[in-house]
C-alpha positions in Angstrom: -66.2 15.2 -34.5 -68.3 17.2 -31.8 -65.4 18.4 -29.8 -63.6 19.7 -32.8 -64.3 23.8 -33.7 -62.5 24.7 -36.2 -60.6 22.1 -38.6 -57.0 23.6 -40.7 -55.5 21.8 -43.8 -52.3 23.2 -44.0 -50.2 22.7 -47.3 -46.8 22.7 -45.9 -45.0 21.9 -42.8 -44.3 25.7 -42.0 -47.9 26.4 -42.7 -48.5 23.5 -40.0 -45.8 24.7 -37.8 -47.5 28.3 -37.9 -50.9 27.0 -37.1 -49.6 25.1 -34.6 -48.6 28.3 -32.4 -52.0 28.5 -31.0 -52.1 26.2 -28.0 -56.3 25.4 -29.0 -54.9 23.1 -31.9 -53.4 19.5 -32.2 -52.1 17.5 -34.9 -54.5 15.2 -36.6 -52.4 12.3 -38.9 -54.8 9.1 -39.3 -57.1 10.4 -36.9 -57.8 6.6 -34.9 -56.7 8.5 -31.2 -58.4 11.9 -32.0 -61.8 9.8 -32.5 -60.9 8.0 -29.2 -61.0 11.2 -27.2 -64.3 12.0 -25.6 -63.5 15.3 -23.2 -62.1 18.5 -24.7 -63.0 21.3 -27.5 -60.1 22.1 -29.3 -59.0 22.7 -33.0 -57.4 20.0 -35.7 -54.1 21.0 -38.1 -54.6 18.3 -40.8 -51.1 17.6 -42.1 -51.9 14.8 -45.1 -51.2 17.9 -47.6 -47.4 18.8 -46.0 -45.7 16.2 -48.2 -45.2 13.3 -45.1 -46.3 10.5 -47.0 -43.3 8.2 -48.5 -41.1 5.1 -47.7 -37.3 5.4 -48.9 -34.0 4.3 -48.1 -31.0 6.2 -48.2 -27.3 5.3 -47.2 -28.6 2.1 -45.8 -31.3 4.2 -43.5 -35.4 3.4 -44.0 -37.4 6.7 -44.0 -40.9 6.3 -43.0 -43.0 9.7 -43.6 -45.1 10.1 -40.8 -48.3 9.8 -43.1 -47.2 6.9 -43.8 -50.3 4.0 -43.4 -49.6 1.1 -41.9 -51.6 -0.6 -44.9 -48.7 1.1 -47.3 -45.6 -0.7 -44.8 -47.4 -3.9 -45.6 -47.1 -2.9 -49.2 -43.5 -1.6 -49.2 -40.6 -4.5 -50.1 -38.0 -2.2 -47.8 -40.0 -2.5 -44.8 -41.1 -6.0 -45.2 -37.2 -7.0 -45.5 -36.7 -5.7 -42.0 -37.8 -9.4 -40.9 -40.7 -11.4 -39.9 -41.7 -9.7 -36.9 -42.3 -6.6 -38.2 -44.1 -8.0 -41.0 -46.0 -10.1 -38.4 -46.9 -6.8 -36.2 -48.5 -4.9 -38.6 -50.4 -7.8 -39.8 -51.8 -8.1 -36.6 -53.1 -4.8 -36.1 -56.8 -4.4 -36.3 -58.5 -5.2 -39.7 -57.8 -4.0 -43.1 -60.1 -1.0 -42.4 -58.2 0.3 -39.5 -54.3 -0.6 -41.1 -55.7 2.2 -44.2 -56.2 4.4 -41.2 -53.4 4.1 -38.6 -50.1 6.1 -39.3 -46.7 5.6 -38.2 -46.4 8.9 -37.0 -49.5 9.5 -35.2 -49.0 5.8 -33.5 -45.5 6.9 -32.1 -46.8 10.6 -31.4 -49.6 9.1 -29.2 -48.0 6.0 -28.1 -51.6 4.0 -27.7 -50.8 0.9 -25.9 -52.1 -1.3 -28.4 -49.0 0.6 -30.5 -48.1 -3.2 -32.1 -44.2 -1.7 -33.2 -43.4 -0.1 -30.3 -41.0 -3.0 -29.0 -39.6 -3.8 -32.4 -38.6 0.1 -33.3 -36.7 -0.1 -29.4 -34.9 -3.1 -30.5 -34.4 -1.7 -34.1 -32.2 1.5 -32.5 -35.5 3.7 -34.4 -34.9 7.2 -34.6 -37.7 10.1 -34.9 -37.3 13.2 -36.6 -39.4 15.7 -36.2 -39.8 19.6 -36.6 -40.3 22.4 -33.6 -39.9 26.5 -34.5 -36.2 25.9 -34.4 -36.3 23.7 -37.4 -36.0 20.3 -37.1 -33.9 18.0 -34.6 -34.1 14.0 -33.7 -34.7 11.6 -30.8 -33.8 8.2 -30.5 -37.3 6.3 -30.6 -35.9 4.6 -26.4 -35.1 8.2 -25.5 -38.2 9.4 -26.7 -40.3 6.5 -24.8 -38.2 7.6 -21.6 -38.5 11.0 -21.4 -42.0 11.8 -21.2 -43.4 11.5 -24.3 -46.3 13.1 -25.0 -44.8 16.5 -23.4 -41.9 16.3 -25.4 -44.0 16.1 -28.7 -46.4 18.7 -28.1 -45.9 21.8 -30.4 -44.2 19.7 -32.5 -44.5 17.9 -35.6 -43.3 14.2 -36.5 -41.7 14.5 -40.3 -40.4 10.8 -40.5 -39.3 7.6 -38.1 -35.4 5.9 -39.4 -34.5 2.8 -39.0 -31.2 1.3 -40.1 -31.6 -1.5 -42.6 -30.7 -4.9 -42.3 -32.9 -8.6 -41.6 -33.7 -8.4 -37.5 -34.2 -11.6 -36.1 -36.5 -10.6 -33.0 -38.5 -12.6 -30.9 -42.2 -11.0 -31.2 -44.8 -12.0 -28.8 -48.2 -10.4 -28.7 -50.5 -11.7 -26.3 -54.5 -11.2 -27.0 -57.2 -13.1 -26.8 -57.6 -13.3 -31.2 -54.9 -12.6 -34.2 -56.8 -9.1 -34.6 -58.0 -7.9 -31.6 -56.2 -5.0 -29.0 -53.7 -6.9 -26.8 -52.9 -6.0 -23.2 -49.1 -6.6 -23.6 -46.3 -7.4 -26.5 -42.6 -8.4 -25.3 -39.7 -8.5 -28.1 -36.3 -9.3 -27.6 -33.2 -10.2 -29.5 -29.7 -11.0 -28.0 -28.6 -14.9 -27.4 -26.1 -14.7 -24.4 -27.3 -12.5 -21.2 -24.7 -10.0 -22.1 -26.4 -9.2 -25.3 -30.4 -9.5 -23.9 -32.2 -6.7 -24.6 -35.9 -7.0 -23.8 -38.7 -4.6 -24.9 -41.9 -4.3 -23.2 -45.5 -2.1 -23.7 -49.0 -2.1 -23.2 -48.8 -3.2 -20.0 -46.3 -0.1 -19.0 -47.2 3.5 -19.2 -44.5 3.7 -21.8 -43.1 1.4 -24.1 -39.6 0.4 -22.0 -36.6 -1.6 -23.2 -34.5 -3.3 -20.6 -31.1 -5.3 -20.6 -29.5 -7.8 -18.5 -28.5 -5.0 -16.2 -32.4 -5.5 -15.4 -32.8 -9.1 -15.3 -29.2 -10.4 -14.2 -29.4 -13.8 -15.9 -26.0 -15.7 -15.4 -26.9 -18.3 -17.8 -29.6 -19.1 -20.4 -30.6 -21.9 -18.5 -34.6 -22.9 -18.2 -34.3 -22.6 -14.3 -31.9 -19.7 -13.8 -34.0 -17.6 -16.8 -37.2 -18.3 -14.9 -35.9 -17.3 -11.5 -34.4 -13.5 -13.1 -37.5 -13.1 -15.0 -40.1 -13.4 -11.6 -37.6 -11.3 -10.2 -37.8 -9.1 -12.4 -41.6 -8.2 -12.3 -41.3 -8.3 -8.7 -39.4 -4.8 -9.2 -41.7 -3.3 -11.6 -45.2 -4.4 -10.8 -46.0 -1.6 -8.9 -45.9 0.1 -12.4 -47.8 -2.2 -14.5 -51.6 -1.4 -15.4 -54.3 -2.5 -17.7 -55.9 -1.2 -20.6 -57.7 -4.1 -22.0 -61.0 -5.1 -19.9 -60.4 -8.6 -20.8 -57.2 -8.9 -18.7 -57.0 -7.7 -15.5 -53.6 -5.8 -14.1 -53.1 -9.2 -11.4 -53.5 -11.6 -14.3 -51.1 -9.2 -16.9 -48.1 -9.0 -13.7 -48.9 -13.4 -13.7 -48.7 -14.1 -16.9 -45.6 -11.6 -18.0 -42.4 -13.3 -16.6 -43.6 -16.6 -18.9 -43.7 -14.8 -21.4 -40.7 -12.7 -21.2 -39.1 -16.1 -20.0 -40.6 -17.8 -23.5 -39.0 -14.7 -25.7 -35.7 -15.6 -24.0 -35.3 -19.0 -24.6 -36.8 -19.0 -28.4 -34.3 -16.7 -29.0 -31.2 -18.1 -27.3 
């Protein structure tokens, strides 16, 4: 905690919202990125006291809190009836000490590549709702991942992610080396004719992007044709790819990527 000089605990979101005024401070929520950071002096606005920690449904909607642990979605029968890949996606993030740490709202404020939702909540149609000093508004979670994230969200404060209820039946594929350690890349996608593809992809991206069939132009699902659109594909985007993980270097990531963008396609067809 060297680089932090002065530390605020805030009882309410207003309080926050005040504190927050000064351009010195940032928002602390599980703290996992803030102890990441090793440039910098600046001052925290812890916002565990400002009432964001809950898991409800209403009207068919899920409401995350943005204090909300990632050890507590585990725990919550809503969540876990989303479907298996979600369920499988937070188990596979870090160890049990790092799940009671991690929350959903500082994972989608900082959008850390190793961010193991970030595909599913595209796919899911997630929306954010957060508060600015003009009250409160909303973002579509794909919006929000293509519109410069981290700029949009500063001087602001993530109250709660929504995502519609009902059993998704994703594809979820996140490539690493072990079940628990940081991958490199994750690709999800649901859809099972080319017209309904959609395709998420992070880690490997500076932001977590979803694509359609608009980007791959498959004609048909068949093993040849989905192979051909899917080295294509990367062929348009590689110039954007990088590497986060030193295990995997950015040639090996833009090699292995269309087989396993191809392999989401055709378990899901």
């Amino acid at each position: 905690m060297r680089l932090v000089k002065n530390y605020l605990v805030p009882e309410s979101i207003e309080q926050a919202m005040e504190m927050l005024k000064s351009p010195d401070y940032k928002i602390i929520a599980g703290g996992s990125k803030i102890n990441s950071e090793k440039t910098g002096e600046y001052g925290l606005i812890d916002i565990r006291k400002c009432g964001l920690n809950y898991i409800k449904v209403t009207q068919g909607i899920l409401h995350i809190g943005a204090m909300t642990r990632i050890s507590e979605l585990l725990d919550n029968k809503d969540f876990c009836g989303l479907g298996e890949s979600f369920v499988n996606a937070l188990k596979s993030t870090g160890h049990a000490i790092v799940r009671n740490q991690i929350t959903i709202g500082g994972s989608v404020s900082s959008l850390t590549p190793w961010f193991n939702l970030a595909t599913l909540l595209l796919l899911a149609d997630a929306n954010i709702i957060y508060i600015d000093e003009n009250n409160s508004g909303s973002i579509s979670f794909r919006e929000y991942c293509d519109n410069s994230p981290r700029e949009f969200i500063r001087r602001k404060i993530i109250k709660e992610i929504t995502i519609p209820i009902k059993k998704y039946e994703f594809k979820y594929i996140r490539f690493s080396q072990t079940e628990v350690d940081y991958a490199p890349l994750y690709v999800a996608c649901s859809g099972k004719t080319p017209d309904s593809l959609k395709i998420a992809i992070s880690g490997c991206l500076p932001e977590p992007k979803l694509f359609d069939n608009s980007d791959f132009h498959i004609s048909d699902l068949s093993s040849e044709t989905v192979e051909k659109s899917c080295n294509d594909f990367i062929e348009k985007i590689k110039g954007k790819v990088i590497s986060t993980n030193v295990n995997f270097s950015r040639e090996y990531i833009i090699k292995i990527l269309p087989r396993l963008i191809k392999e989401s396609i055709m378990e899901e067809k």
